[in-house]
MIDOSE-1310 file (N, C-alpha, C; in nm, 2 decimals, decimal comma, always signed):
residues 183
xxxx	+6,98/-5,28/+1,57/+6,87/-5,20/+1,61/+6,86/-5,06/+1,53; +6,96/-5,03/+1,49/+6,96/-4,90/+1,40/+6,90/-4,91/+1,29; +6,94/-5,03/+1,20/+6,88/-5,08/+1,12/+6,69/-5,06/+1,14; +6,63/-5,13/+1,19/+6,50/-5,12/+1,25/+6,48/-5,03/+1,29
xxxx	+6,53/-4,87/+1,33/+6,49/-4,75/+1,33/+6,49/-4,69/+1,21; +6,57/-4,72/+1,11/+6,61/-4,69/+1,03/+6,46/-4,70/+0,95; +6,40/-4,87/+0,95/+6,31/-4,89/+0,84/+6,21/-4,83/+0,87; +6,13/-4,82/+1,06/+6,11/-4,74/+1,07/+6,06/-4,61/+1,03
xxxx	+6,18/-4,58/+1,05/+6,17/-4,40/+0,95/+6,12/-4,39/+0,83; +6,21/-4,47/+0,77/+6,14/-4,51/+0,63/+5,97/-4,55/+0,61; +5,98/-4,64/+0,69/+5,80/-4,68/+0,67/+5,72/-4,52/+0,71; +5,79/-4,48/+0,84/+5,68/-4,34/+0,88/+5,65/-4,25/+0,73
xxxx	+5,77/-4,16/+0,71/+5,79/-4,15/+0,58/+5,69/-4,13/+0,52; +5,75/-4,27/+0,46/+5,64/-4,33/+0,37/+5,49/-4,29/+0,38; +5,46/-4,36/+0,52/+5,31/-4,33/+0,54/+5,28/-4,19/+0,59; +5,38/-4,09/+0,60/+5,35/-3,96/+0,64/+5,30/-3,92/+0,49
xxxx	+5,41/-3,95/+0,40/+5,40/-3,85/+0,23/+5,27/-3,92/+0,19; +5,17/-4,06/+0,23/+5,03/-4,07/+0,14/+4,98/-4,04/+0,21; +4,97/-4,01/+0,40/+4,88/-3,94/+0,43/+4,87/-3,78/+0,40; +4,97/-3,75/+0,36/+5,02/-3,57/+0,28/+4,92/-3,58/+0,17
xxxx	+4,97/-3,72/+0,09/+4,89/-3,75/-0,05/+4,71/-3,69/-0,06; +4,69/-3,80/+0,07/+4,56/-3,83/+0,11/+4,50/-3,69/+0,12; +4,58/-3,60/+0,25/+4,49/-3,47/+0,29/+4,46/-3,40/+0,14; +4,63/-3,39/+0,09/+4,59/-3,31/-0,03/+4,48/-3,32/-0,15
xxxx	+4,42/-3,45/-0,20/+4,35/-3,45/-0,25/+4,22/-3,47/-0,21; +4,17/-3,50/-0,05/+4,09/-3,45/-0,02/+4,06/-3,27/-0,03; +4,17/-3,22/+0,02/+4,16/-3,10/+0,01/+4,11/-3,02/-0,14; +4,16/-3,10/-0,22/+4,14/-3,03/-0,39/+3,98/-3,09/-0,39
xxxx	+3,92/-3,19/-0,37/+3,85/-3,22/-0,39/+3,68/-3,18/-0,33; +3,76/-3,11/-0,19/+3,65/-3,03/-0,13/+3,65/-2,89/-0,19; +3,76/-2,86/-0,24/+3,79/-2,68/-0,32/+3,71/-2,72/-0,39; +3,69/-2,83/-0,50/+3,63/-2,85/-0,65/+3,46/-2,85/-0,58
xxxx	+3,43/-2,93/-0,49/+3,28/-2,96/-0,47/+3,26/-2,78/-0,41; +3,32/-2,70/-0,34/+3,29/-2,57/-0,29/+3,25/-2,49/-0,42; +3,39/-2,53/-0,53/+3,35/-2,44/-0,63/+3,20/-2,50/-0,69; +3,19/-2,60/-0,74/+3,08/-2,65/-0,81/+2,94/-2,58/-0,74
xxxx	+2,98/-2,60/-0,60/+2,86/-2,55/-0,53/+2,87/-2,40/-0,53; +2,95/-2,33/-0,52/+2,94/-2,19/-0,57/+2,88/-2,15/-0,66; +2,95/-2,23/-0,79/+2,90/-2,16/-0,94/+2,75/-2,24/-0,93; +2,65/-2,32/-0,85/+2,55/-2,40/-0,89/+2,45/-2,32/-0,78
xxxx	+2,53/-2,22/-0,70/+2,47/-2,11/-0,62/+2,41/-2,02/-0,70; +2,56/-1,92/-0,80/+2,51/-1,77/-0,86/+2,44/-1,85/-0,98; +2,40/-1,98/-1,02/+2,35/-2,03/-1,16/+2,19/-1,98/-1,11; +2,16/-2,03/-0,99/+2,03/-2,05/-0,95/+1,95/-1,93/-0,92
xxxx	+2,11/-1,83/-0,83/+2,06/-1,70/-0,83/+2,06/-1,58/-0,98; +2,07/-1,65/-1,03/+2,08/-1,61/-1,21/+1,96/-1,57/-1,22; +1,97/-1,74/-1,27/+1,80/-1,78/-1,30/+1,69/-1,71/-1,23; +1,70/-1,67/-1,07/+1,57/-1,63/-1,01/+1,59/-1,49/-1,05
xxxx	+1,73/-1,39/-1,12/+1,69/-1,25/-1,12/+1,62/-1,25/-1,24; +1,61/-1,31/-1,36/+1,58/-1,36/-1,47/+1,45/-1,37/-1,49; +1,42/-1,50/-1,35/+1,26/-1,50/-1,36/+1,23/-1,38/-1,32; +1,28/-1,31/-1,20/+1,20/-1,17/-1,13/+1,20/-1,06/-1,25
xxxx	+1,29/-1,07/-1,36/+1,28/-0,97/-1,44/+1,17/-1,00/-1,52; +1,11/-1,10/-1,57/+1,07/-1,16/-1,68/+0,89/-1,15/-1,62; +0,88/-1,17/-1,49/+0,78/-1,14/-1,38/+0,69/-0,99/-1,40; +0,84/-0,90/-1,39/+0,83/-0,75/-1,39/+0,78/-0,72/-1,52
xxxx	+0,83/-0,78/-1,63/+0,82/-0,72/-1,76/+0,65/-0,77/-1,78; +0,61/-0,88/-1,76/+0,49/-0,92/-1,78/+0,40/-0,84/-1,72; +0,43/-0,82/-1,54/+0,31/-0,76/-1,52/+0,31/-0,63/-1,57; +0,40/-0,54/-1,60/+0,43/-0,42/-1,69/+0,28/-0,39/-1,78
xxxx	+0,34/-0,52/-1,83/+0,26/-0,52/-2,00/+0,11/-0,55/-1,99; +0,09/-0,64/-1,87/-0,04/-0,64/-1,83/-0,12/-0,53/-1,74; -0,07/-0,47/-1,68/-0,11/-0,32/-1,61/-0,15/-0,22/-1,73; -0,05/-0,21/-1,83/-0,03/-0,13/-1,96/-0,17/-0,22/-2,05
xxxx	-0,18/-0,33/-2,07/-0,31/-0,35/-2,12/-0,41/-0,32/-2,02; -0,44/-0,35/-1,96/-0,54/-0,27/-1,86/-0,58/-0,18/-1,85; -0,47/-0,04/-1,89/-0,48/+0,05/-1,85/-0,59/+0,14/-1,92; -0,69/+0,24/-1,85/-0,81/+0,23/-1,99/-0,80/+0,34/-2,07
xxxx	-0,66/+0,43/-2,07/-0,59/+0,52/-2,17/-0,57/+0,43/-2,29; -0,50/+0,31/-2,24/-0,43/+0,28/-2,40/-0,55/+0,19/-2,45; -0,66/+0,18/-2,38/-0,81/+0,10/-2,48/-0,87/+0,20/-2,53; -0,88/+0,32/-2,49/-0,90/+0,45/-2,54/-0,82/+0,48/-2,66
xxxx	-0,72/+0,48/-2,67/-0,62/+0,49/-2,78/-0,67/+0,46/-2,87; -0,62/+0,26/-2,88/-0,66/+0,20/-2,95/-0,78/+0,21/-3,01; -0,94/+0,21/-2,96/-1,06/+0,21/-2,97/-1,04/+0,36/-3,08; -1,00/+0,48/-3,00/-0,97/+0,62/-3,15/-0,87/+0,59/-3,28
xxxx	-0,78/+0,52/-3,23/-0,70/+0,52/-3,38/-0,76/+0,44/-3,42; -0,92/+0,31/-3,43/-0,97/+0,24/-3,49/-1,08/+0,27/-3,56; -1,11/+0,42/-3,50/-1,21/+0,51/-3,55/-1,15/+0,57/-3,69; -1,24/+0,62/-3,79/-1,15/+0,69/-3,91/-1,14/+0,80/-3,92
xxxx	-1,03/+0,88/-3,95/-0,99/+1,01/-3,93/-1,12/+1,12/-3,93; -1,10/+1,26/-3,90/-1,24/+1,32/-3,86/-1,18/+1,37/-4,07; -1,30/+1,48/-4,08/-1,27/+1,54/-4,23/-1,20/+1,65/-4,16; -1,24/+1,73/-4,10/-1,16/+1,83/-4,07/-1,09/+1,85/-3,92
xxxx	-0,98/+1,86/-3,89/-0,90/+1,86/-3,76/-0,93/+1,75/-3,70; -0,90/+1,74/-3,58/-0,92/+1,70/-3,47/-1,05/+1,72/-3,35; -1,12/+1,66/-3,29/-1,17/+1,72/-3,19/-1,11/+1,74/-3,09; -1,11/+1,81/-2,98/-1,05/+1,79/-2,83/-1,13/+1,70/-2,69
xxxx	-1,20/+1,72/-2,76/-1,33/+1,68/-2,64/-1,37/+1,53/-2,66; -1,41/+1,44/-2,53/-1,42/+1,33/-2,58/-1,60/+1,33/-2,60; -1,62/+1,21/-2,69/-1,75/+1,15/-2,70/-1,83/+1,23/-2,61; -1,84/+1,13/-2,52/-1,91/+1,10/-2,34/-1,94/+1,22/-2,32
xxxx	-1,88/+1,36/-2,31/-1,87/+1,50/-2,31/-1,90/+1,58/-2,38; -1,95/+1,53/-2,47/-1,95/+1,68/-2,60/-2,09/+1,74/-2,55; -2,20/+1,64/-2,55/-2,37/+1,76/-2,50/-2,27/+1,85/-2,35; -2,20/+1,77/-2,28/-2,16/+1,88/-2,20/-2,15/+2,01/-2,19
xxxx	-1,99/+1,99/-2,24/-1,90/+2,09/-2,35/-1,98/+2,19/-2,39; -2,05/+2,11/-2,48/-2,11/+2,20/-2,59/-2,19/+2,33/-2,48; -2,30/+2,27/-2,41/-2,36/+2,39/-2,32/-2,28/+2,44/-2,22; -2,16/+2,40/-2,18/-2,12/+2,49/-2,09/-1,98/+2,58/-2,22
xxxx	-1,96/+2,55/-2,35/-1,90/+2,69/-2,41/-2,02/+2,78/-2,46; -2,15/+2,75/-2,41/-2,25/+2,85/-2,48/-2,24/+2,93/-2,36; -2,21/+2,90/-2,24/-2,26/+2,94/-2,09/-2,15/+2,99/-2,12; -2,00/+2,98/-2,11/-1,92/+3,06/-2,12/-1,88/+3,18/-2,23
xxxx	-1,93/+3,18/-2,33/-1,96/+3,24/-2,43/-2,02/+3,33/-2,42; -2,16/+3,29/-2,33/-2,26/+3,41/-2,29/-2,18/+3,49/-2,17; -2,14/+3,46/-2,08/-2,06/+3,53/-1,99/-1,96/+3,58/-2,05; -1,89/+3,55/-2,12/-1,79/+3,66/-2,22/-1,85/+3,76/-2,28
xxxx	-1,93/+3,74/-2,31/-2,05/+3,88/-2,40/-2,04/+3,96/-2,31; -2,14/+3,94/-2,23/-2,19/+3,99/-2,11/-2,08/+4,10/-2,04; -1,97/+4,06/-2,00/-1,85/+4,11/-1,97/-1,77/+4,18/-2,09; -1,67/+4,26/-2,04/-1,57/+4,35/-2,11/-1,47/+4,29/-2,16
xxxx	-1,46/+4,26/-2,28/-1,30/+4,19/-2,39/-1,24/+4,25/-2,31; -1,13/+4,15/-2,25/-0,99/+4,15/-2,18/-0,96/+4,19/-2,25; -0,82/+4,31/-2,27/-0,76/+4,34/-2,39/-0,60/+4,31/-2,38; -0,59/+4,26/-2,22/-0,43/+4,23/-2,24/-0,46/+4,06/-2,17
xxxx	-0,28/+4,00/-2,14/-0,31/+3,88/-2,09/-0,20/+3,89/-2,00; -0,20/+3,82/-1,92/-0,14/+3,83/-1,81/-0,11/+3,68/-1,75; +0,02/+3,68/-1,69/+0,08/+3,50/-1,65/-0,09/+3,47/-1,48; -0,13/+3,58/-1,38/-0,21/+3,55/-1,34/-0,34/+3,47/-1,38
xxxx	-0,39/+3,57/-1,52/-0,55/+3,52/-1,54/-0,48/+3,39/-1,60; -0,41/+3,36/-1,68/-0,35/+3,19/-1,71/-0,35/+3,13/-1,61; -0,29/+3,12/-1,51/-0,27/+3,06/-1,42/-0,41/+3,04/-1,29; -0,50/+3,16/-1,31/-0,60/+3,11/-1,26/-0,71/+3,03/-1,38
xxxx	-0,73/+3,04/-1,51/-0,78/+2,98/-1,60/-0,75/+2,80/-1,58; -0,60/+2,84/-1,57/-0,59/+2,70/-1,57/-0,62/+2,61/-1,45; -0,65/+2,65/-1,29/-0,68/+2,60/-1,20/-0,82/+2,57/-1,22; -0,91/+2,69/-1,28/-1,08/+2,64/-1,28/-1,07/+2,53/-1,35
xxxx	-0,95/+2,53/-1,52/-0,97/+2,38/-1,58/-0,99/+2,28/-1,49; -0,89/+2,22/-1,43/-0,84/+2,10/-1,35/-0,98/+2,11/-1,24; -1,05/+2,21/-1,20/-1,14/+2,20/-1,10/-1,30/+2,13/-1,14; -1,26/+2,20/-1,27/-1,42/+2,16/-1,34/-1,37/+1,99/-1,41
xxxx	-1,25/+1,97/-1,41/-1,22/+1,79/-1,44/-1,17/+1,77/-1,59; -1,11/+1,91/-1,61/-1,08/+1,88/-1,81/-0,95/+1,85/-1,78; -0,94/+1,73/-1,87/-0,83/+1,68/-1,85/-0,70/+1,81/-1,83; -0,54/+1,76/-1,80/-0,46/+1,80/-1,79/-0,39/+1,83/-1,92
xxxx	-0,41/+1,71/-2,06/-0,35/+1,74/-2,21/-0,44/+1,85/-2,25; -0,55/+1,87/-2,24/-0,66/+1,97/-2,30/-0,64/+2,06/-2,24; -0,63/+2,08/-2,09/-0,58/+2,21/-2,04/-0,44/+2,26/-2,10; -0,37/+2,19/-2,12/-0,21/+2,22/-2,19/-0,20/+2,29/-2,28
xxxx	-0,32/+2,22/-2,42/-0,29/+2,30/-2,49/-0,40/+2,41/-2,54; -0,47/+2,44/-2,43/-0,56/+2,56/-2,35/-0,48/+2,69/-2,37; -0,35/+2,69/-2,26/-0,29/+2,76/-2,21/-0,15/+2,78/-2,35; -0,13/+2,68/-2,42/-0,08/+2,74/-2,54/-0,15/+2,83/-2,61
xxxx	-0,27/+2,80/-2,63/-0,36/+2,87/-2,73/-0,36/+3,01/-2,69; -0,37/+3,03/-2,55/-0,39/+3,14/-2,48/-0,27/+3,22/-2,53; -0,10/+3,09/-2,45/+0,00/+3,20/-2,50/-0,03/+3,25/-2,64; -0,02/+3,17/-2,73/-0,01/+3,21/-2,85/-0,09/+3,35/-2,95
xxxx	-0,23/+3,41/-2,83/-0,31/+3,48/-2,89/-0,26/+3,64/-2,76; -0,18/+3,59/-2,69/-0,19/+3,72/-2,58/-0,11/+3,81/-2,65; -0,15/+3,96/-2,59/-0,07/+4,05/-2,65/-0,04/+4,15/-2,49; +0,05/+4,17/-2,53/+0,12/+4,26/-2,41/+0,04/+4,36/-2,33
xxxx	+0,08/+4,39/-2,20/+0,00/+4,49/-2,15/+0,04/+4,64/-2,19; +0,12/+4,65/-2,25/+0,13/+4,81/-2,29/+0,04/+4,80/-2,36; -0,05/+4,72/-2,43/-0,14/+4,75/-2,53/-0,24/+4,78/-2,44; -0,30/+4,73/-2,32/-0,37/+4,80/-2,23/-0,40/+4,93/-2,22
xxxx	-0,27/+4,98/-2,19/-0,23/+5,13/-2,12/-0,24/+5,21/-2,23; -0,20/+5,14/-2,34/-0,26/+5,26/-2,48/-0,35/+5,30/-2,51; -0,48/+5,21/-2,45/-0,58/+5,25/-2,49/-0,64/+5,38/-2,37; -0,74/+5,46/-2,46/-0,76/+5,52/-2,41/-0,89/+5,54/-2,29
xxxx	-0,86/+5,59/-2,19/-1,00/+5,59/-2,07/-1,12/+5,67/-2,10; -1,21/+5,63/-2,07/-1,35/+5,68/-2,09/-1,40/+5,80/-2,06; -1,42/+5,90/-2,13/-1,44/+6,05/-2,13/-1,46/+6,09/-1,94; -1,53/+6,03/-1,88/-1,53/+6,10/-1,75/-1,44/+6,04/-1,67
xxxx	-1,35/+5,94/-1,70/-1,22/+5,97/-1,65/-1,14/+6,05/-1,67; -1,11/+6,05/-1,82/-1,03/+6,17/-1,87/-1,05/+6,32/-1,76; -1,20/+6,35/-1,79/-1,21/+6,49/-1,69/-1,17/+6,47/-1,59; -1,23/+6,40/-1,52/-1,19/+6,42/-1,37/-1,01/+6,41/-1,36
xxxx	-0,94/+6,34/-1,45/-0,83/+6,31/-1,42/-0,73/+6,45/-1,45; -0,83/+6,51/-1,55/-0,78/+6,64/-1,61/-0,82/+6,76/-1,49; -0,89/+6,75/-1,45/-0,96/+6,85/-1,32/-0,82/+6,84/-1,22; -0,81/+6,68/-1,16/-0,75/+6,66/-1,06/-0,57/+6,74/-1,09
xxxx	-0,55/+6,72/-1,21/-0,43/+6,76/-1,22/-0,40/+6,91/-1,23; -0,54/+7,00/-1,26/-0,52/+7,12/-1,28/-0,58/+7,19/-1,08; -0,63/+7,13/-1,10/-0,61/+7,15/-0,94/-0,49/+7,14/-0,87; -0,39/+7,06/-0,90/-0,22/+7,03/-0,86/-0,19/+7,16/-0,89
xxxx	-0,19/+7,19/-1,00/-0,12/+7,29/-1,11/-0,14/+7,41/-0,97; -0,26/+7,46/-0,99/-0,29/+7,56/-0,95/-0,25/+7,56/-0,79; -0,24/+7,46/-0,69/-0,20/+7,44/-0,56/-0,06/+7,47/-0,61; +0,03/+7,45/-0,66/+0,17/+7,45/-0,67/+0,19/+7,65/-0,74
xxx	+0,12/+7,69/-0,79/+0,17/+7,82/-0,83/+0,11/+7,91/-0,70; -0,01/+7,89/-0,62/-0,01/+7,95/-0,52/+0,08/+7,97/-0,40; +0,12/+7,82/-0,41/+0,25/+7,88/-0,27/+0,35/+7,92/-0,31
């Protein structure tokens, strides 16, 4: 009878180590299909950031053709250079333009040469631009032009005031004069 326990054993054994066999290569075999299915996961999610980027870039480029700055562009750099400078103004606008710098022209007559400049009158200059609808690049280099020609306000103050200011200013102070040696 020992014997027969013995084989027994043996046979368990046995059939314990292939069913060990068994789990284990089922086990490697479900790791392999997990992995496969993993890497067949980030392949797919690859692919879709790929497409989403390739998506992005197109409608980009089609917004960007659309856009009616760059038909503008293209349409002027198709044009041939002017003979002299550049203009600032577009087409569509120039009979505008044109009569409202005669309108502003005549009101500058009309009125007293600013003789200094000042970061205010800029800054209100440049709000009427944007109000009256000239572009924001034309107002830009508006307000260079401006910097570029201003000259300081002591040059204001140098100049001299107008004969009946002068007197009165001269009155008023000899009137001081005179109030101060009395008391």
């Amino acid at each position: 009878m020992a014997e027969e326990l013995d084989d027994i054993g043996r046979e368990t054994a046995a059939i314990m180590r292939q069913m060990l066999q068994l789990a284990t290569l089922v086990a490697l075999r479900t790791r392999e299909r997990g992995q496969k299915e993993a890497e067949a996961r980030v392949k797919v999610t690859e692919s879709r950031i790929k497409e989403a980027r390739e998506l992005q870039l197109r409608e980009s480029r089609e917004s960007k053709a659309r856009d009616p700055r760059n038909s503008e562009l293209s349409r002027m750099l198709e044009r041939p250079p002017l003979e002299k400078g550049v203009s600032l103004e577009k087409d569509s606008f120039s009979e505008h333009a044109s009569t409202a710098r005669s309108a502003a022209q005549a009101a500058a007559s009309s009125r007293a040469p600013i003789r200094y400049d000042s970061t205010e009158r800029r800054s209100a200059l440049a709000q009427h631009l944007s109000r009256i609808g000239v572009a924001p690049e034309l107002a830009a280099v508006r307000m260079l032009m401006e910097v570029g020609q201003a000259q300081p306000a002591s040059e204001a103050v140098r100049t001299l005031p107008d004969e009946t200011r002068r007197l009165a200013q001269s009155r008023e102070l000899e009137g001081r004069g005179l109030a101060r040696v009395r008391e």
